[in-house]
C-alpha positions as CSV (number, residue, x, y, z in Angstrom):
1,X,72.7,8.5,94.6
2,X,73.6,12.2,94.7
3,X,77.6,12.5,94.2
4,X,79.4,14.4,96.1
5,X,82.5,16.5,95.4
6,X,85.4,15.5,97.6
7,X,88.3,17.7,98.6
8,X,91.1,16.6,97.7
9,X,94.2,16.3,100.2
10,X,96.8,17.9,98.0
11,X,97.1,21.5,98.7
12,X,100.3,22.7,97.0
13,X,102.3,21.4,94.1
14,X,106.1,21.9,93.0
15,X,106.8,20.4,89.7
16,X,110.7,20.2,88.7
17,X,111.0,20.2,84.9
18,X,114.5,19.0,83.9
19,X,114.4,18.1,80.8
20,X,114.2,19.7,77.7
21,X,112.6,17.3,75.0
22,X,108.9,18.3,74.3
23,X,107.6,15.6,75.9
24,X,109.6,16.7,79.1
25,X,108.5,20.2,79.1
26,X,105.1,19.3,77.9
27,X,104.7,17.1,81.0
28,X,105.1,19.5,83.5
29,X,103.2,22.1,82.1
30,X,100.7,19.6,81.6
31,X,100.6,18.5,85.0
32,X,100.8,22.5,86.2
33,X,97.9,23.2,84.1
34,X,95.8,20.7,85.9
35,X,97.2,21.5,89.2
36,X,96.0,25.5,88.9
37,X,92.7,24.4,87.2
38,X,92.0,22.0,90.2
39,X,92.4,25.5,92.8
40,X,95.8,23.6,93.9
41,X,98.8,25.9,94.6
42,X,101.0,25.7,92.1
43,X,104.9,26.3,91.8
44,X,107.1,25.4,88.3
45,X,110.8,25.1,89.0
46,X,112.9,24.7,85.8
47,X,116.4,23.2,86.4
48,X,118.9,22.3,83.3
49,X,117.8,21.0,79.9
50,X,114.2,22.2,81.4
51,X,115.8,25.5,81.5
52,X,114.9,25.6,77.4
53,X,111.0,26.0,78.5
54,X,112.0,29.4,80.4
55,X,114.7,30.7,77.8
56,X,112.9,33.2,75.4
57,X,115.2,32.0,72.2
58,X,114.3,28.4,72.9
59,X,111.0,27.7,74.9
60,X,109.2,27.2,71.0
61,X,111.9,25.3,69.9
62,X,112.3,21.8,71.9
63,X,112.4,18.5,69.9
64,X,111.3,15.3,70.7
65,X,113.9,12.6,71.8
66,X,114.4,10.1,68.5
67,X,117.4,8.8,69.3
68,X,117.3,6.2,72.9
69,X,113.7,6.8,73.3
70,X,112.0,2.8,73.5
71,X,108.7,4.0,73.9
72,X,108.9,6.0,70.6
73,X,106.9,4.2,67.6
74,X,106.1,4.4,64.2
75,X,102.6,5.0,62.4
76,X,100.9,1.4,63.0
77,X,102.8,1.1,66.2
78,X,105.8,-0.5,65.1
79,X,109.1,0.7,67.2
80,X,111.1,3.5,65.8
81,X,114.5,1.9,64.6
82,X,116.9,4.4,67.2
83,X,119.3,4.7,63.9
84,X,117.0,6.2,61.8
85,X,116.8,9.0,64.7
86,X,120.4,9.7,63.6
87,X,119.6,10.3,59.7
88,X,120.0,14.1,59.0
89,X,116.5,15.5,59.5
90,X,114.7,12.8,61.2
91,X,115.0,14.7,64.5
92,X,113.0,17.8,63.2
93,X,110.4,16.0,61.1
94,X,109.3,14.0,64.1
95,X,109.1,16.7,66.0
96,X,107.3,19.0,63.5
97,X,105.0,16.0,63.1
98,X,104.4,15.8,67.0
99,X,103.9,19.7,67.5
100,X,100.9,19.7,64.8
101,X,99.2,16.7,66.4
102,X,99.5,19.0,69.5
103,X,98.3,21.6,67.9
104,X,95.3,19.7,66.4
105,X,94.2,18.9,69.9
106,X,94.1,22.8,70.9
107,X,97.6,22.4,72.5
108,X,99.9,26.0,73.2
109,X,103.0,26.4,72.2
110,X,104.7,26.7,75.4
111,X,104.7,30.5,75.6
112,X,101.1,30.9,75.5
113,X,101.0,27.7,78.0
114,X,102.7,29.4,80.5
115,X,100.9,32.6,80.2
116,X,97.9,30.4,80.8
117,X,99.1,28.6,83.8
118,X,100.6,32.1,85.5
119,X,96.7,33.2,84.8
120,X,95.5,30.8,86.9
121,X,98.0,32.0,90.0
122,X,100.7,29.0,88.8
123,X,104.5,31.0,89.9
124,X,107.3,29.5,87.6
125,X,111.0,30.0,89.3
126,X,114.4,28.9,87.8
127,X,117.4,26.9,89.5
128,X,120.1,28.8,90.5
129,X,122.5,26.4,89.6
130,X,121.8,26.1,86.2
131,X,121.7,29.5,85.4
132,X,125.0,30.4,86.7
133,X,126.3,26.9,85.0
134,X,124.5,27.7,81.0
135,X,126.0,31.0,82.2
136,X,121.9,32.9,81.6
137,X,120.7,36.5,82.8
138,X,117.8,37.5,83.8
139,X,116.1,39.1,80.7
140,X,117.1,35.8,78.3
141,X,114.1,34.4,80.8
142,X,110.4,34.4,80.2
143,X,109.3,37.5,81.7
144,X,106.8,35.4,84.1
145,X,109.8,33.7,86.0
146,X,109.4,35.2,89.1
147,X,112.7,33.9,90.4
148,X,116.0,32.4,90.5
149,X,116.5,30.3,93.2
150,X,118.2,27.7,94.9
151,X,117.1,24.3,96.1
152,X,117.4,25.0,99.2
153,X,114.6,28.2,98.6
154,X,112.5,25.7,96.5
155,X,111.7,23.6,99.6
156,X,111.8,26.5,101.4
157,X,108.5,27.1,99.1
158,X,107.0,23.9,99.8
159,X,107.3,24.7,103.2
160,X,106.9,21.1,105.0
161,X,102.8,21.8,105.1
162,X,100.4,18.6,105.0
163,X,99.1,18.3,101.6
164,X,102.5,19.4,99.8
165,X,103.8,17.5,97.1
166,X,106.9,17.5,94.9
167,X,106.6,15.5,91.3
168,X,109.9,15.3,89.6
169,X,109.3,15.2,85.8
């Protein structure tokens, strides 16, 4: 039974990151990673907390949600009391803690992941709206932001082809 490889359907993605936790961000660039490695188009469009992955001062810096996060859970899989996510330092530990089990699995910081995925041919734009409203310019971006756009330009880059999809992360 010889396998053969079959083409897959999806031609171009545009993945929306808005939110800034490290899971968030980490999701998207995840997902863009694959994409690119695949030979799919690729196209990142950050939009308001996601905005952090783009912002030179704060791309290395996201957190991990500890406070309303009900998947969150302790070693031995107990669930993380949400008012412990409130103590004075919980916050960062967790998220120091979840960074170097990234890192033990060969996972970049997100600088060096986005240099990766803009390797591959993956464009990363930022929203328009959001810029004007957290009141950015253009060099407080990472310099491989091609763009800042609006919605209406982002669908103007998915432009309504067959095999085009949008994932919302």
């Amino acid at each position: 039974m010889s396998e053969e490889k079959k083409e897959t359907p999806l031609k171009k993605v545009l993945i929306i990151v808005a939110k800034g936790t490290i899971e968030d961000i980490y999701a998207g660039l995840v997902m863009a990673n694959g994409a690119v490695m695949e030979g799919i188009e690729t196209k990142l469009f950050f939009t308001f907390f996601g905005m952090d992955a783009i912002i030179k001062k704060r791309q290395n810096k996201s957190k991990t949600a500890t406070v309303g996060n009900p998947a969150m859970r302790m070693p031995g899989g107990l669930p993380f009391p949400t008012l412990l996510g409130m103590l004075p330092g919980v916050e960062a530990g967790v998220s120091a803690m979840m960074k170097s089990q990234m890192a033990a699995l060969d996972v970049p910081p997100v600088d060096e992941f986005i240099e990766m995925i803009v390797a591959g041919g993956g464009e990363l734009y930022a929203c328009k709206l959001a810029f004007d409203m957290f009141k950015l310019k253009r060099e407080d971006l990472d310099d491989n932001v091609i763009d800042v756009i609006t919605v209406g330009q982002l669908y103007e880059l998915a432009g309504g082809e067959p095999g085009t999809q949008i994932i919302f992360t």
